[in-house]
N, C-alpha and C positions, 0 to 999 in steps of 0.2 A: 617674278621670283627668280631668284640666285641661288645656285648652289656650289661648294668649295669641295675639292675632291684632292684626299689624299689615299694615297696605295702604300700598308706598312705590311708586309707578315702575312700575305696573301689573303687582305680583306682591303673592301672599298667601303670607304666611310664618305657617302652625301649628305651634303646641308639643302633642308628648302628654307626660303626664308621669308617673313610675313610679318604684320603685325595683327596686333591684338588687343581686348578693352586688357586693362592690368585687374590681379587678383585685388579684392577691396583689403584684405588685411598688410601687402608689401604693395600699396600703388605704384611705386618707381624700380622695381624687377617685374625682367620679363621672364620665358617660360624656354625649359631646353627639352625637346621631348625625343627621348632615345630610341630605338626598335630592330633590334637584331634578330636578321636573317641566315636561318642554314638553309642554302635550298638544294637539291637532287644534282647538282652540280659538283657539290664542293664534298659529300660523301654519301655515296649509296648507302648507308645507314638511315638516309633524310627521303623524306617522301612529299609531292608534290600535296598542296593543299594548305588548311590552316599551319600557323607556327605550331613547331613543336613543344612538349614543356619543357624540353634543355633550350627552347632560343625563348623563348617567353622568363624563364628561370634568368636568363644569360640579361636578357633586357629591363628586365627587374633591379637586378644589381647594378649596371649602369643608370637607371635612373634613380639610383638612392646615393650611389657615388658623387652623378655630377651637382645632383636638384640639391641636395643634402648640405654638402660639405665643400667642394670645390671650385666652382664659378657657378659668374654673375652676369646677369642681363642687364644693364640699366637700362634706364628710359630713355628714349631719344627721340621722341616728339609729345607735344601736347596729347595727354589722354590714349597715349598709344605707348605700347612694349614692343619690344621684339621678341618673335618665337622663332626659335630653330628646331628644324626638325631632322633628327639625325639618324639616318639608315646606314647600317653598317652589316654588310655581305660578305657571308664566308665566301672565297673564292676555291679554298684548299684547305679541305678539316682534319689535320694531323694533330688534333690534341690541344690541351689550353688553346683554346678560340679565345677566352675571358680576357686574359692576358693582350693577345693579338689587337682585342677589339678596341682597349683601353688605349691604347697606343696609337693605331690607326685613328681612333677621333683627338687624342692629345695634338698629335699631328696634323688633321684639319681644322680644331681648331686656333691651333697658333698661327695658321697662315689663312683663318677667314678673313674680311674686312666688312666693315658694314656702311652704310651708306649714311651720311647726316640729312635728318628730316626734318623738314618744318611743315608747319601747316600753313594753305592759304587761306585767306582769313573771309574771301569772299564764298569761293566753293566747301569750305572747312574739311578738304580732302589733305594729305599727307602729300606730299614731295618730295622725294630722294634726292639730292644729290646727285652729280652726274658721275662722281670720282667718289671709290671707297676709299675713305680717309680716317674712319675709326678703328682702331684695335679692338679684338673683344678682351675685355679684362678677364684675367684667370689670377684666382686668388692662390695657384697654387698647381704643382704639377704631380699628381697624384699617379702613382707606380705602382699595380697589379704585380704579386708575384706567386704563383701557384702551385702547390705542394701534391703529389700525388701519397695516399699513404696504403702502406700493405702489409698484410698479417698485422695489421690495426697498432703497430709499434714502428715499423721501419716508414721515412718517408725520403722523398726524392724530389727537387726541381723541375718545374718545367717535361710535365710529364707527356710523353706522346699519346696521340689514339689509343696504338694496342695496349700500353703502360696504363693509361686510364680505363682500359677495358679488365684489367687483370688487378686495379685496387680497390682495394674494401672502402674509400671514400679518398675524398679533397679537402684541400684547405687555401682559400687564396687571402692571400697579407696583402691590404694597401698603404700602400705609406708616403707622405712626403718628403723634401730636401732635409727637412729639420727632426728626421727619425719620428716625427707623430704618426704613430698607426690612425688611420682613419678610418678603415673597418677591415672586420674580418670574417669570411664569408666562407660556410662551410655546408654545404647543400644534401646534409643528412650524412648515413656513415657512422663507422665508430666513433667515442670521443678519444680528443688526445690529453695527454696528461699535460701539463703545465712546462715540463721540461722539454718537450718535442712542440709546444707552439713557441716556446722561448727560442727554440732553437728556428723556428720558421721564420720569429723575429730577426735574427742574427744577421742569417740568409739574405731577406729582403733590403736590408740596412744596406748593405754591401752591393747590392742591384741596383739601390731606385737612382745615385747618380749615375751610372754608367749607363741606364733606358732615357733618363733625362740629356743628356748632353750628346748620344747617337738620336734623337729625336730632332734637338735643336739643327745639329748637322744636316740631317733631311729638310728641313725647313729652309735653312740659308739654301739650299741650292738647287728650290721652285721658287717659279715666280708668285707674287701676290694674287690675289682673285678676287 
């Protein structure tokens, strides 16, 4: 097992990595399985023991993001998939984590590599490659951007802890390069009228190349893994 570690926004996002039979309905995708962590470290708010339901919440939504809508696993050996497994640790909990987390695994995995495998044909076991030489394909660079709202009319970017402690709900906008919202995530709360998610629209439009292209920058300058 391998794992690919990037540091974005005071969170660690690990990769393990493994294979597996493939699902019988997409035989040739494999499987990305996400799980975020707040632990007693990153805010006295968080308490040792099972996840919370803000990191279970937080985990939820990244695996509807990546599994959903945004990258793919191909196959790369006979009768075998690849699974990733991605752990993504608050290091430092000041607010939109959601955001931090989305970033921090864009980031690892643009600079994963996976191994080419074949099977042998006597012992019918898998064989890795000695050299990771495949890219993982990402159909797409999908940009978190999170709204705090208060007195259920005013809303604000990139809201802090105490900011999110003092609003009557959230709103996070994902979007990619080409303006497609891909979802939007709002985890109870008041509703907002049409003209303040419009306006969350606007917001995010104006964000997602500027997290895309300070990502790419982080990337060029680790090495591969």
């Amino acid at each position: 097992m391998h794992r690919s570690l990037s540091i974005c926004l005071f969170n660690l996002c690990f990769f393990k990595k493994e294979f597996a039979e493939p699902a019988a309905d997409v035989p040739n995708k494999g499987f990305i399985v996400p799980n975020v962590d707040l632990p007693p470290l990153c805010s006295p708010s968080f308490r040792p023991g099972p996840p919370s339901e803000h990191a279970q919440v937080l985990s939820t939504f990244i695996d509807n993001l990546i599994t959903k809508r945004s990258m793919e696993l191909l196959q790369h050996a006979k009768y075998l998939v690849w699974v990733l497994y991605i752990d993504l640790m608050c290091l430092d909990y000041d607010g939109n984590v959601a955001d931090a987390a989305v970033i921090a695994m864009l980031a690892a995995l643009q600079n994963t590599r996976l191994h080419t495998v074949t099977i042998n044909e006597e012992t019918e076991t898998p064989e890795p490659s000695e050299n990771k030489d495949i890219h993982l394909k990402l159909k797409s660079m999908p940009v978190a951007v999170t709204f705090g709202i208060f007195d259920d009319d005013h809303i604000y970017c990139d809201p802090t802890d105490e900011e999110e402690r003092l609003a009557s709900g959230k709103v996070s906008v994902v979007m990619t390069t080409n303006n497609k919202v891909v979802a939007v995530h709002k985890p109870g709360g008041p509703p907002l009228t049409q003209d303040k998610l419009q306006e969350c629209f606007d917001v995010t439009t104006g964000r997602v190349l500027e997290v895309q292209q300070l990502i790419h920058t982080a990337c060029t300058n680790v090495p591969d893994r």
